[in-house]
C-alpha positions in Angstrom: 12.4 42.4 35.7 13.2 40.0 33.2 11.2 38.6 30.6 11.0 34.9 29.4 10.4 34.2 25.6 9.8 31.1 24.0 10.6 29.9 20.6 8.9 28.1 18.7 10.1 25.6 15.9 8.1 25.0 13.1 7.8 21.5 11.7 9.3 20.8 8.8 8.0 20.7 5.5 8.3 19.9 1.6 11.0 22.1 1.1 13.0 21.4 4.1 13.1 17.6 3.4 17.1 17.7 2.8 17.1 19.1 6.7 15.3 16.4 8.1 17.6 14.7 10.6 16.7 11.1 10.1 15.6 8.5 13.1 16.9 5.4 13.2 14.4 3.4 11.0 14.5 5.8 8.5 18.6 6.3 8.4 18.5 2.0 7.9 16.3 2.4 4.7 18.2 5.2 3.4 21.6 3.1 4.1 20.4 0.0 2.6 19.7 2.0 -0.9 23.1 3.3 -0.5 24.8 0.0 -0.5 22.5 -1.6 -2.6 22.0 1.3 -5.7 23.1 0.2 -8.8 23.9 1.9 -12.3 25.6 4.7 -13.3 26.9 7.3 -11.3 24.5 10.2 -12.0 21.5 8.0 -11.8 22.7 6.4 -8.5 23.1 10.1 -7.1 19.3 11.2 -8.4 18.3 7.7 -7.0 19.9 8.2 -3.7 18.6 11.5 -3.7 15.3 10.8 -4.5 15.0 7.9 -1.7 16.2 10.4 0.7 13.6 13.0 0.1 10.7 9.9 0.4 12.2 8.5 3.9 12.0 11.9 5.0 8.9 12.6 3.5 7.8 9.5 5.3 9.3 10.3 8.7 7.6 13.9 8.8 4.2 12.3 7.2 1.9 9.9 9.5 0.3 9.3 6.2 3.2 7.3 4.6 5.2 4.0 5.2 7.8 2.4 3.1 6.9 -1.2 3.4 10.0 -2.2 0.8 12.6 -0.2 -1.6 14.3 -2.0 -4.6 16.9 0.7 -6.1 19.0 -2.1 -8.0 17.8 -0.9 -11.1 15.0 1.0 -11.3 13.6 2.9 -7.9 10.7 0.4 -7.0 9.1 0.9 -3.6 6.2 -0.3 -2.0 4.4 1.8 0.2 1.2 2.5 2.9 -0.3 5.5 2.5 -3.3 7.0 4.8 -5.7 8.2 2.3 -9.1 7.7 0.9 -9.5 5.3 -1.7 -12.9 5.3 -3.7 -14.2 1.5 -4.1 -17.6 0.1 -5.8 -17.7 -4.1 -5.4 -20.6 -3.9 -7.8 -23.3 -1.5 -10.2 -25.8 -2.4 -7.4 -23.1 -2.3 -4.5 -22.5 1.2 -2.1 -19.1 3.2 -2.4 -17.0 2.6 0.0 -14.1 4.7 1.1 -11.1 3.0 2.4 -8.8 4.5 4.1 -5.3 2.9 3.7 -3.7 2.6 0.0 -0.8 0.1 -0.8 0.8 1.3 -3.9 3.5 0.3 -5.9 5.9 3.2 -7.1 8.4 3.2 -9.8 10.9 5.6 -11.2 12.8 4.7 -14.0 15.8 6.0 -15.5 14.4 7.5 -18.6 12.4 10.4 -16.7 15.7 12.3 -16.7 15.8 12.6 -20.1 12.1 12.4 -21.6 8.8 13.2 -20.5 7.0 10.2 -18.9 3.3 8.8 -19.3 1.3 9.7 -16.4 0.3 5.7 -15.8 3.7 4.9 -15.3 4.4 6.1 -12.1 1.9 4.1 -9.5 -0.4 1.0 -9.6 -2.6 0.5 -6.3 -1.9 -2.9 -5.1 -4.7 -2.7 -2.3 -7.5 -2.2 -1.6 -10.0 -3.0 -5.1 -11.5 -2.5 -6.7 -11.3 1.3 -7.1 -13.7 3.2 -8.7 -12.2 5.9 -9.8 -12.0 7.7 -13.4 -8.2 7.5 -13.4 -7.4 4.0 -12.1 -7.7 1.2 -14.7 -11.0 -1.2 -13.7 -8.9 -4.3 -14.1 -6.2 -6.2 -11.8 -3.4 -3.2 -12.2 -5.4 -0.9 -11.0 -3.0 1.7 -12.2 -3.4 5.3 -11.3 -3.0 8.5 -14.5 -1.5 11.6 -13.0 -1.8 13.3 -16.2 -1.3 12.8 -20.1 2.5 12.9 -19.4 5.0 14.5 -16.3 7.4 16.3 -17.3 11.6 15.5 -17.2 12.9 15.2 -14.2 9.8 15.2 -12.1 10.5 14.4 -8.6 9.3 11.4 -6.6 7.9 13.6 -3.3 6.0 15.2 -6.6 4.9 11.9 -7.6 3.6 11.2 -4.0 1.9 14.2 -3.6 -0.1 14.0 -6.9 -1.1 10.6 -6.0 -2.3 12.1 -2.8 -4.5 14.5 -4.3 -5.7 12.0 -7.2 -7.1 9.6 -4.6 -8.6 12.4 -2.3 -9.8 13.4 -5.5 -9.0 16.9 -5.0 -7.5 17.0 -8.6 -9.5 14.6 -10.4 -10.0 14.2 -14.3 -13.5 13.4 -15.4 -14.2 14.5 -18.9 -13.6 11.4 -20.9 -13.3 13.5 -23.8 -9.9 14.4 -22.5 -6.9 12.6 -23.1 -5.3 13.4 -19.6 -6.0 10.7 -17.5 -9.2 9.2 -17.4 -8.5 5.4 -17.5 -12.5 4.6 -16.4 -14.6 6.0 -18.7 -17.6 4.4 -16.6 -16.1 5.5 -12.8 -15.8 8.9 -14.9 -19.8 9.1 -15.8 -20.8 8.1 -12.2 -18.7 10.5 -10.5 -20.1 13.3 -13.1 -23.6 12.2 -11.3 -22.4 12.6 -8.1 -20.0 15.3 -7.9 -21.2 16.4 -4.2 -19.4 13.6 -2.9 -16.0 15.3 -4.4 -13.5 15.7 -2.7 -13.7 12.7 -0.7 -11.3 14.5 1.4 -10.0 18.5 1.9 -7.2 17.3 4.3 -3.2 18.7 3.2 -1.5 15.6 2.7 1.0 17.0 5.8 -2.1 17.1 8.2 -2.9 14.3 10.7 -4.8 11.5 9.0 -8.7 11.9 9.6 -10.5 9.2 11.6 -11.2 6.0 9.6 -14.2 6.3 7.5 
């Protein structure tokens, strides 16, 4: 009598991101930064390295998308992700919660050597306007991870705590604190209605949630 066992294959994760065997579309991206990288040779390796571990990110991930990568430079990239974002149209107007993020992502050269401003990272290009204590309440819309991140921070990092900023389960409201809280007014309303926090408990590795 012989018995069959099966085996079964986890999916892969944050740490296993190097091991991700790459589909087509996501090889292509990760080509075109290779040919188009620019700079000097360790900061072309940490770039390269750094857009591999995001296609990867967004090949395992049905919450991300890399609309468009610029890694001339700087690593600019422009990207969808599937989360909730927080908006008020008006003091009289309901909150709405989106459910799609554009953002605008940019890793410069100097986090390898010196701790970066948390604001420098990511600016929500859609939807507005956000009410939320640590996006700006003006046209950038630019979103605070923190009084500063630390050398060498990765992007996937970066992704992440943007992730749980806008789910807001890490948020910032003490306006007393320097570490974030770029709305001092989204701040005080969300002090007032803190049962509506977090807008989401889904792991940003999850299937996206129904659209609210």
């Amino acid at each position: 009598m012989s018995i069959e066992t099966s085996t079964v294959v986890a999916a892969p994760g944050l740490s296993d991101l190097a091991k991700v065997q790459l589909d087509e579309r996501h090889q292509g991206i990760l080509s075109y930064a290779g040919n188009t990288c620019g700079g000097a040779a360790p900061w072309r390796q940490r770039k390269f390295a750094e857009v591999r571990d995001l296609v990867a990110l967004s090949q395992i991930s049905s919450r991300l998308k890399i609309q468009c990568l610029d890694v001339s430079v700087d690593l600019r990239a422009v990207v969808e992700m599937r989360v909730t974002v927080p908006c008020l149209r008006g003091p009289d107007a309901p909150l709405e919660i989106a459910s799609l993020a554009v953002l605008g992502v940019i890793y410069r050269q100097d986090v390898l050597v010196t701790p970066q401003p948390g604001f420098s990272f990511v600016q929500i290009l859609a939807p507005g306007p956000v009410w939320h204590a640590n996006v700006s309440h003006d046209q950038n819309q630019v979103l605070c991870l923190g009084s500063s991140l630390p050398v060498g921070v990765p992007l996937k990092e970066i992704i992440l705590m943007t992730y749980g900023a806008l789910t807001m389960q890490t948020v910032q409201l003490d306006v007393g604190d320097s570490a974030g809280v770029l709305n001092p007014s989204a701040a005080d309303w969300w002090q007032h209605n803190t049962k509506k926090i977090p807008l989401s408990r889904e792991p940003f590795l999850s299937k996206p949630e129904a659209q609210q």
